[in-house]
C-alpha positions as CSV (number, residue, x, y, z in Angstrom):
1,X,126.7,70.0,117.6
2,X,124.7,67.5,120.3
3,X,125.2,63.8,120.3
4,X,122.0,63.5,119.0
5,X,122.7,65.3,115.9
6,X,125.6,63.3,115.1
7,X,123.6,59.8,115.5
8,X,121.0,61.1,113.5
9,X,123.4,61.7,110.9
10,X,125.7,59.1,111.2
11,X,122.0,57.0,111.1
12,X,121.2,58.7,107.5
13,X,124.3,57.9,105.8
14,X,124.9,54.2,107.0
15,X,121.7,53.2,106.6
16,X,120.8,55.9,103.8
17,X,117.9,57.3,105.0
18,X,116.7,60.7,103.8
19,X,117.0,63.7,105.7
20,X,113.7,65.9,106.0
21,X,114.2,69.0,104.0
22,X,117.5,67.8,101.9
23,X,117.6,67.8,98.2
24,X,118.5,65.0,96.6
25,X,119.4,64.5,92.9
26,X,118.7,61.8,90.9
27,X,120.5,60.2,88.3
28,X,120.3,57.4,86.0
29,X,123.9,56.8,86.3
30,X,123.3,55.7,89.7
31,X,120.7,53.0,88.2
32,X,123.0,51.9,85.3
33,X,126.3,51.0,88.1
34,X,129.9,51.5,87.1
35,X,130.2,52.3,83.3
36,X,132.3,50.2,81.4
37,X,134.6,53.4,80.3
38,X,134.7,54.5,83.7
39,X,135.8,51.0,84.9
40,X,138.5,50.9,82.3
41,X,139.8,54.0,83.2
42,X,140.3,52.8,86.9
43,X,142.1,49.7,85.9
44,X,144.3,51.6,83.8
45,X,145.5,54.4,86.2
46,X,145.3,52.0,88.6
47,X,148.0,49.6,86.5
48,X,150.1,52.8,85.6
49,X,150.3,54.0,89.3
50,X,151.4,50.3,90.3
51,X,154.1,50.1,87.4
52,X,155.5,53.5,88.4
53,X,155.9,53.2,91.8
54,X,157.7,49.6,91.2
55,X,159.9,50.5,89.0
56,X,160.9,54.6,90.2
57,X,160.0,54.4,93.8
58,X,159.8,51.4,96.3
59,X,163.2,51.6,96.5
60,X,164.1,55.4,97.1
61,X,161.1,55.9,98.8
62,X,158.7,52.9,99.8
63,X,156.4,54.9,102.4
64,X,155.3,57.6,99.7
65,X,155.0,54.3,97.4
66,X,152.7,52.9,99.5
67,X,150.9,55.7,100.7
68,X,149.8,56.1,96.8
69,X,149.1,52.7,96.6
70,X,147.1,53.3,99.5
71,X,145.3,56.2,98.4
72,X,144.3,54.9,95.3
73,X,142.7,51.6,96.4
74,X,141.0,54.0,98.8
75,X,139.2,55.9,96.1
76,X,138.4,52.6,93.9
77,X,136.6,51.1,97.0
78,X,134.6,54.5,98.1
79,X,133.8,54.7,94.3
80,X,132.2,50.8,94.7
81,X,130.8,51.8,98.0
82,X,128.6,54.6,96.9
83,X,127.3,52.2,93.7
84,X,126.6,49.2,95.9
85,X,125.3,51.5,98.7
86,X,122.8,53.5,96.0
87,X,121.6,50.6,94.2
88,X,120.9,48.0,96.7
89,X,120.5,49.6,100.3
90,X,117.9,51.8,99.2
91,X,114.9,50.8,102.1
92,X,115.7,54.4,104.0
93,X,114.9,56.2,100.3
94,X,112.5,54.4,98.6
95,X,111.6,57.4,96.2
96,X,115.1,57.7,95.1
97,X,115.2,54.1,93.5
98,X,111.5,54.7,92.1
99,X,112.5,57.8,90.5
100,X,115.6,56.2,88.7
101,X,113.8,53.5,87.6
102,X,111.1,56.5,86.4
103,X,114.3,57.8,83.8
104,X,114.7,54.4,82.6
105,X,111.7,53.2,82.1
106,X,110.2,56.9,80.7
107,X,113.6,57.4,78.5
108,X,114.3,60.6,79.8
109,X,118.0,60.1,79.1
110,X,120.6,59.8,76.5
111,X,122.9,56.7,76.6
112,X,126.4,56.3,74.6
113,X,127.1,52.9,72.4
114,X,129.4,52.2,75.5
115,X,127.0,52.7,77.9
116,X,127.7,56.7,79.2
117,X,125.2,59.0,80.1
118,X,125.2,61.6,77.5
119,X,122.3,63.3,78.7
120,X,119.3,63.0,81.1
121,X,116.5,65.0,82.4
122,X,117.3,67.2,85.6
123,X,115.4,65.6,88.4
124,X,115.8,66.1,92.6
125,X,113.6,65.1,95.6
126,X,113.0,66.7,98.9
127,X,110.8,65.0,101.6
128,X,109.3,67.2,103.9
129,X,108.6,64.4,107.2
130,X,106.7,67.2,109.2
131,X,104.4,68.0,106.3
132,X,103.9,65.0,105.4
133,X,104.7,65.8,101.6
134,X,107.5,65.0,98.9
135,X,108.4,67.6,96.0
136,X,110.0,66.1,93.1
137,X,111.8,69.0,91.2
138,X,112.4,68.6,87.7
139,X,114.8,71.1,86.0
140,X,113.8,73.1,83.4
141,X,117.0,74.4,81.1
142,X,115.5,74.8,77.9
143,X,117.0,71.4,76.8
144,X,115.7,68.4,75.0
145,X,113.3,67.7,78.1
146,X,112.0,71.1,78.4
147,X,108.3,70.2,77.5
148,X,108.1,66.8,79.0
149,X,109.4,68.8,82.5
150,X,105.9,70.3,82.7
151,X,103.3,67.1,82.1
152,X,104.8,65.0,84.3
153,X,102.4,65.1,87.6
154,X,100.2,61.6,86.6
155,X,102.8,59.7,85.6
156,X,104.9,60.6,88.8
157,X,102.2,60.3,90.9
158,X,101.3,56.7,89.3
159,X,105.2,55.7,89.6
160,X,105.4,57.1,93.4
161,X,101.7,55.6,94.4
162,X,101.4,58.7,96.0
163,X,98.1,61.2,95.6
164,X,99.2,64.4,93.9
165,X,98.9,67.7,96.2
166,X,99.7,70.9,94.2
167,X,102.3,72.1,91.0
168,X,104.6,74.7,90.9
169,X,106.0,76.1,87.9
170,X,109.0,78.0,88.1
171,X,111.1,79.7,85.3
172,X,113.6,77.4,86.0
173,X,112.5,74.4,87.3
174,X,108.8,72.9,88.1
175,X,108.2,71.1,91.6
176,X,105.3,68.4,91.8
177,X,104.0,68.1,95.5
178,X,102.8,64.9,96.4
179,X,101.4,63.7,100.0
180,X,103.1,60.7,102.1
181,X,100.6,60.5,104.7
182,X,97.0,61.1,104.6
183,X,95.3,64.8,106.1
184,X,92.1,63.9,108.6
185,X,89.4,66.5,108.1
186,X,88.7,68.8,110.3
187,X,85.6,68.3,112.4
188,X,83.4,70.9,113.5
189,X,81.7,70.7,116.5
190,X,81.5,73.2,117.9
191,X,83.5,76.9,117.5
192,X,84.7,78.7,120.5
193,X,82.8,82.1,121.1
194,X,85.9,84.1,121.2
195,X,89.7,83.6,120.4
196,X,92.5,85.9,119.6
197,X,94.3,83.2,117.0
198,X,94.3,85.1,113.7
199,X,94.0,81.8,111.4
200,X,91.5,79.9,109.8
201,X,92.1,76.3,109.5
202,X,91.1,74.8,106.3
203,X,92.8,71.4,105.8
204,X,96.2,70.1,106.7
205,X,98.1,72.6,106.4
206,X,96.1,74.9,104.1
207,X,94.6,78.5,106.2
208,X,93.8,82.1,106.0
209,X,95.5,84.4,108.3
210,X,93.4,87.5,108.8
211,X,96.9,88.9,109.5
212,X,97.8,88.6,105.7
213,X,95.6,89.7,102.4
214,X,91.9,87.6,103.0
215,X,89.7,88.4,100.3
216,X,88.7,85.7,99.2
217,X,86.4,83.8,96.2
218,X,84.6,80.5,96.8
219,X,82.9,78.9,93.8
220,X,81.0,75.7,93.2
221,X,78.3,73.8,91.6
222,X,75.0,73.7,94.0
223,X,75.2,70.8,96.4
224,X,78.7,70.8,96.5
225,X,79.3,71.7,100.2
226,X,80.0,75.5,99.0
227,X,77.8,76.9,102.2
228,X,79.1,74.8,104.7
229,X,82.4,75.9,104.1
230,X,81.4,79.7,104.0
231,X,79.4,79.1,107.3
232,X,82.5,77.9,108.8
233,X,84.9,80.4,107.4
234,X,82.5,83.1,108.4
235,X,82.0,82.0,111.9
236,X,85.4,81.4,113.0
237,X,86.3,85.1,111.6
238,X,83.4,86.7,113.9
239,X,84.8,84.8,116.8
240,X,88.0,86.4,116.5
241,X,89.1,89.4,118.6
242,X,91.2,92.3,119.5
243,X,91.7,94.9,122.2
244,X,92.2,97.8,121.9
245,X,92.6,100.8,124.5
246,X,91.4,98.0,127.0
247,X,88.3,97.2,125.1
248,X,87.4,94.0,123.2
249,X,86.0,94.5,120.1
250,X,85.0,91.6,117.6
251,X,85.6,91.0,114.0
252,X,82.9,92.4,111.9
253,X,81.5,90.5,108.6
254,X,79.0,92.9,106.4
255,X,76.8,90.2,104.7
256,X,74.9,90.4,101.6
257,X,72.6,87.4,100.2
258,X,70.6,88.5,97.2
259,X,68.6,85.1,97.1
260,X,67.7,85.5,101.0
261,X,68.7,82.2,101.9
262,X,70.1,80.6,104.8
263,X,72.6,83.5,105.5
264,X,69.8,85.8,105.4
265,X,68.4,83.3,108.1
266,X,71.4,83.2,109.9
267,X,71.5,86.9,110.4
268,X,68.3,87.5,110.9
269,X,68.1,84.5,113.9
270,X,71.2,85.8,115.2
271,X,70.2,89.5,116.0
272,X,72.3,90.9,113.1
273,X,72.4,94.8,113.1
274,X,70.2,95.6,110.4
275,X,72.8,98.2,108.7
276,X,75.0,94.8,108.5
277,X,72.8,92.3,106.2
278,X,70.6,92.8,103.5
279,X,69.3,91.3,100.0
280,X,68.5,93.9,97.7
281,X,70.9,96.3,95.7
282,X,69.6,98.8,97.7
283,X,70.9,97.0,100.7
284,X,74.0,96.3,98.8
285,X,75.0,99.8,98.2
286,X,74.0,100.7,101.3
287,X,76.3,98.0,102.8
288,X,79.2,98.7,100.6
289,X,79.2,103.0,101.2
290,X,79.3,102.2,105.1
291,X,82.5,99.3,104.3
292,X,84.1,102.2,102.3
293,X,83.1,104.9,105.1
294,X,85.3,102.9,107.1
295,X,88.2,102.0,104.7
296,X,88.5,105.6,104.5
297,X,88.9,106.3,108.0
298,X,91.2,103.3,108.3
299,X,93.2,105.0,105.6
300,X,93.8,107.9,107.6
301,X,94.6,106.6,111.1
302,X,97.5,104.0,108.8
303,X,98.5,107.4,107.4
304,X,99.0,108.8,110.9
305,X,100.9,106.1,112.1
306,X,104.7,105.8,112.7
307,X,105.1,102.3,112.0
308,X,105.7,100.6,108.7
309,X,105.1,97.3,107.3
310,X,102.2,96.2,109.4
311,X,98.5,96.2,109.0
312,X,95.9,97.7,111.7
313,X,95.2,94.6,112.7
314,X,99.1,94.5,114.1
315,X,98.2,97.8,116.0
316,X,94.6,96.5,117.5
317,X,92.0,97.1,114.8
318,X,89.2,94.2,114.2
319,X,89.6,92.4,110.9
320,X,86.1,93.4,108.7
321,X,85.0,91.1,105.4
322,X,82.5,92.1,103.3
323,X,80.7,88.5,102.4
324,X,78.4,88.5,99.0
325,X,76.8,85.2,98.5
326,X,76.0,84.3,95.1
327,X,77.3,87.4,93.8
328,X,76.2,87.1,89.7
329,X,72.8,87.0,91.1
330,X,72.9,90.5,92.6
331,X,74.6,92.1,89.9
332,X,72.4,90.8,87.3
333,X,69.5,92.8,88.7
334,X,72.1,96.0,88.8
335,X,71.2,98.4,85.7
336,X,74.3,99.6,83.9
337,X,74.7,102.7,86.0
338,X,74.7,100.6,88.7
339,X,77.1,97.9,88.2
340,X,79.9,100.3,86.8
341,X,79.1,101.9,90.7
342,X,79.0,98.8,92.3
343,X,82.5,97.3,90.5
344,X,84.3,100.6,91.2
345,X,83.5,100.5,95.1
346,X,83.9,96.5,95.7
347,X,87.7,96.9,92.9
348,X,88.7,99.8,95.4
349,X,88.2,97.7,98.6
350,X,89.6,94.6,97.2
351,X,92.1,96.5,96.1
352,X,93.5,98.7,99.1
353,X,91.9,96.3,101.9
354,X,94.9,94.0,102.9
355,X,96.6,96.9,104.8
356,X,93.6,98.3,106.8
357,X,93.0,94.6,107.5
358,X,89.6,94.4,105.5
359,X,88.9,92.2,102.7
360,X,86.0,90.7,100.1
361,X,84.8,87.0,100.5
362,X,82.6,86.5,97.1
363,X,81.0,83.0,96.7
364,X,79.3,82.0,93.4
365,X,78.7,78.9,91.7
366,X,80.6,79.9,88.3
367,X,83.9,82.3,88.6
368,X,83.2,82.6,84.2
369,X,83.3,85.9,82.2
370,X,79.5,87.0,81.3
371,X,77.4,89.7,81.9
372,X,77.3,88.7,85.5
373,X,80.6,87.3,85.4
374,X,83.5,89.1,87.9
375,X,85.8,91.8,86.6
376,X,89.2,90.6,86.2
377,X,90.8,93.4,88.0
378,X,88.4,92.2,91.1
379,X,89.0,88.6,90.8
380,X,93.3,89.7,90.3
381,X,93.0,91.1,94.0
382,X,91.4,87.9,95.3
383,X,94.5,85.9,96.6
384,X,92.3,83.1,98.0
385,X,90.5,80.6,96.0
386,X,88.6,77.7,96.9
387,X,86.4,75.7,94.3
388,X,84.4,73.1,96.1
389,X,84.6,69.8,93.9
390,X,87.3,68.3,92.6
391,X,89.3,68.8,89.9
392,X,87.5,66.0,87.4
393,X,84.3,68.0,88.0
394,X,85.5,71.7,87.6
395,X,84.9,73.0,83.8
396,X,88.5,74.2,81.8
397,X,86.8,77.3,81.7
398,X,86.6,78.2,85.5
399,X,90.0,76.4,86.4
400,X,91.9,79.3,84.5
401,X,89.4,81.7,85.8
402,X,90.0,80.5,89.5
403,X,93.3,79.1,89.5
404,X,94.6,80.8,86.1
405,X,95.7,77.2,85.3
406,X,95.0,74.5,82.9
407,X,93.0,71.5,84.9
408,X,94.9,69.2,83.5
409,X,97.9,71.0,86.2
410,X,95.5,70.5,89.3
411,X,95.8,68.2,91.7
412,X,94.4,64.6,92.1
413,X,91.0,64.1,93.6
414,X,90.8,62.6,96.7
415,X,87.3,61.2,95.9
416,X,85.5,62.2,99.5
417,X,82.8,64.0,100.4
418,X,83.6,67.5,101.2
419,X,86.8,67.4,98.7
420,X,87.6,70.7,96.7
421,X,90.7,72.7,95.9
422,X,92.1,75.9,97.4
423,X,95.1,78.2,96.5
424,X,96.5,80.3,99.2
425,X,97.8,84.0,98.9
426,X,98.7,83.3,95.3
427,X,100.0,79.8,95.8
428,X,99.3,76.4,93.2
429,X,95.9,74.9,94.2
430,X,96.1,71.8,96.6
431,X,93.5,69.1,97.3
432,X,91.1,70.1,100.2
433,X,88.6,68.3,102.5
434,X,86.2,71.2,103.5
435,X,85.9,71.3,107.6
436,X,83.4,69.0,108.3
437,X,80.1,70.1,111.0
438,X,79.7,66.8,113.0
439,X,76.3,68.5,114.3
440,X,73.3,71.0,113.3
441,X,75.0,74.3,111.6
442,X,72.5,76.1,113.7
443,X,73.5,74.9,116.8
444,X,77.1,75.8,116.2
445,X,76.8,78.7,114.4
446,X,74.1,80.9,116.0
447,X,76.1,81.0,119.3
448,X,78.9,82.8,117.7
449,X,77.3,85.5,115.8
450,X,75.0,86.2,118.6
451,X,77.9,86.3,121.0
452,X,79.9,88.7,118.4
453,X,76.2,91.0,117.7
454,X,76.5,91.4,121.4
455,X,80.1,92.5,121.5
456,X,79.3,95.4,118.3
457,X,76.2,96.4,120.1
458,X,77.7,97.0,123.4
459,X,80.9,98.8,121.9
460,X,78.9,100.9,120.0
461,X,79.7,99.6,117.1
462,X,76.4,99.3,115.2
463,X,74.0,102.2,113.8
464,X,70.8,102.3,111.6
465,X,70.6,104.3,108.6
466,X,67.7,106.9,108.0
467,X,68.2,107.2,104.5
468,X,65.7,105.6,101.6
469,X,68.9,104.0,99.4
470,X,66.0,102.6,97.6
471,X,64.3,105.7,96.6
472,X,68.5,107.3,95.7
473,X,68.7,104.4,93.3
């Protein structure tokens, strides 16, 4: 152990300051002081241990006499200690004395007629410095405070004056995230051509790792800052790249935009191979057989392989998405036939993409059931969810279908422009500021997907289909 480990701990316990990534527990016995039982008891052993050394020991044996005495004045004054110390030279853990006075003043305890703690809610603390977070943990043991543990998040958040980030609900316990400092927004100005760094930064510390699962659902009213975000996500995943066999070969995004608007544009100004993009159902399914063309070959060269646990992208394969903007409008002009066609292809590639290092990125305004609502068993394989607005403005409705949680569980709103929520792989739903484009989309988005056309065109990666789909369907 280095000398600066030991003054940083010698720091935290004389001048009790927390240590980042420590749990601390909380108890209203540290608010209430000494009991008066527990003083009593003191005195007495104390009085007892005096009398028998006095009148047995001093004289046959005065050290070990002493060294009792000693021991037990030792314990009385490290017993005051840690009560002075706890309740009044609390400026290194500010949350600790707020979250005491949070039992007492919220009655989440039990109190004797001589002033014991019978009983008291189970509650613990762990600030995370580098994150810039604190996780109150409250214990869930299927006692007396069993429902309160889950409905605490406003009034914590209103006790700590901190914004709330994200809930976790455990079997055993339920942790309420809460931010200590505030996030900056990314800003967008421009997005390198190329780079070999998997992620996708989102906010704070919120991304998607084309490494992991990233299909991916977006949803949000109109005008809520829903394309800017896909422009950005899409973007930065073209711009990434692998090599393989000495060759660079970009990450490929299949895009589909049934209302033909700006991501039509987009592919259209950029140069987009033609067997990429497209707007009708014939398109679509057109689109989706050449994804599922090369999921199936994927399959087979992962089958081949002697390595386990790893994706293709781990042994040099491109990442490929398939994008659907506002996906209820294309499959409300499926006919039965169709859709049962169209949900059986799209569940099998969000289904066995995160392997092969492909994945689904739906956007929609309303993630509801309806006729041109999305499957369950679809929506079940998308482990990414953003919702752009915040959580006052998203309906009950589409917060269980999105999140599967109550909205009354999501996080505070941080009231910006830009603001939304997003769940990661799986995890509780956290308050987002979308990146933010500080200059025209065009100018910083066209660059990119012409730069990443050029790279599929010259690796040969691109082809145009001879066959009517329209005329098949």
């Amino acid at each position: 152990m280095n000398s600066e480990v030991i003054k940083m701990r010698l720091k935290n316990h004389f001048f009790n300051l927390n240590e980042s990534g420590k749990v601390y527990l909380v108890s209203i016995e540290q608010r209430m002081g000494l009991s008066l039982r527990t003083l009593l008891k003191l005195l007495v052993w104390g009085f007892i241990l005096i009398l028998l050394c006095s009148v047995f020991m001093f004289d046959k044996a005065p050290f070990v006499s002493w060294l009792l005495i000693l021991g037990y004045l030792f314990i009385v004054g490290r017993t005051f200690y840690r009560k002075i110390k706890s309740k009044f030279f609390t400026s290194g853990k500010p949350y600790e004395a707020t979250l005491r006075n949070f039992i007492y003043k919220n009655n989440l305890f039990d109190a004797g007629s001589n002033g014991d703690i019978l009983n008291e809610i189970t509650l613990g603390y762990v600030e995370n410095k580098d994150a810039g977070t604190l996780s109150v943990i409250v214990g869930k043991d299927g006692g007396k405070y069993q429902e309160v543990a889950d409905n605490l998040a406003e009034k914590l958040a209103s006790a700590l004056k901190l914004d709330f980030y994200a809930k976790k609900s455990q079997i055993d316990s339920v942790v309420y995230v809460y931010r200590t400092v505030s996030v900056q927004r990314y800003a967008v100005d421009h997005i390198p051509l190329e780079s070999e760094d998997m992620r996708i930064k989102i906010y704070g510390d919120q991304e998607l790792s084309l490494r992991q699962n990233f299909s991916t659902l977006i949803s949000g009213a109109s005008g809520s800052g829903k394309s800017y975000f896909t422009y950005n996500i899409w973007a930065d995943i073209v711009s990434k790249y692998v090599v393989r066999d000495g060759k660079k070969y970009h990450a490929k995004a299949y895009v589909i935009d049934p209302k033909m608007s700006d991501i039509y544009k987009h592919c259209s100004l950029s140069g987009y191979p033609e067997n990429m993009y497209g707007s009708t159902v014939a398109d679509a399914f057109k689109i989706i057989r050449e994804f599922t063309e090369e999921l199936e070959k994927r399959k087979k060269i992962y089958a081949d392989i002697n390595e386990f646990d790893k994706t293709l992208l781990d042994l040099g394969y491109e990442p490929q998405i398939l994008l659907v903007d506002e996906y209820p409008s294309l499959v409300a002009q499926m006919d039965s036939k169709q859709l049962k066609d169209w949900e059986a292809k799209l569940g099998n590639i969000a289904r066995l993409s995160r392997q092969l290092s492909q994945g689904v990125i739906l956007i929609m305004q309303q993630a509801g059931a309806g006729d041109n609502g999305l499957p369950t068993a679809i929506r079940e394989q998308l482990v990414n969810r953003g919702f752009m607005g915040n959580s006052e403005s998203i309906s009950q409705q589409s917060s269980e279908m999105v999140f599967g949680q109550s909205k009354k569980d999501l996080p505070s709103p941080l009231f910006a422009v830009g603001e939304g929520l997003m769940s990661i792989d799986g995890n509780a739903p956290t308050a987002i500021l979308a990146p933010k484009f500080t200059a025209d989309v065009k100018t910083i988005v066209q660059p990119v997907l012409a730069n990443a056309v050029s790279n599929w065109k010259s690796s040969g990666e691109t082809k145009t289909s001879d066959i009517n789909w329209e005329e098949m369907l």
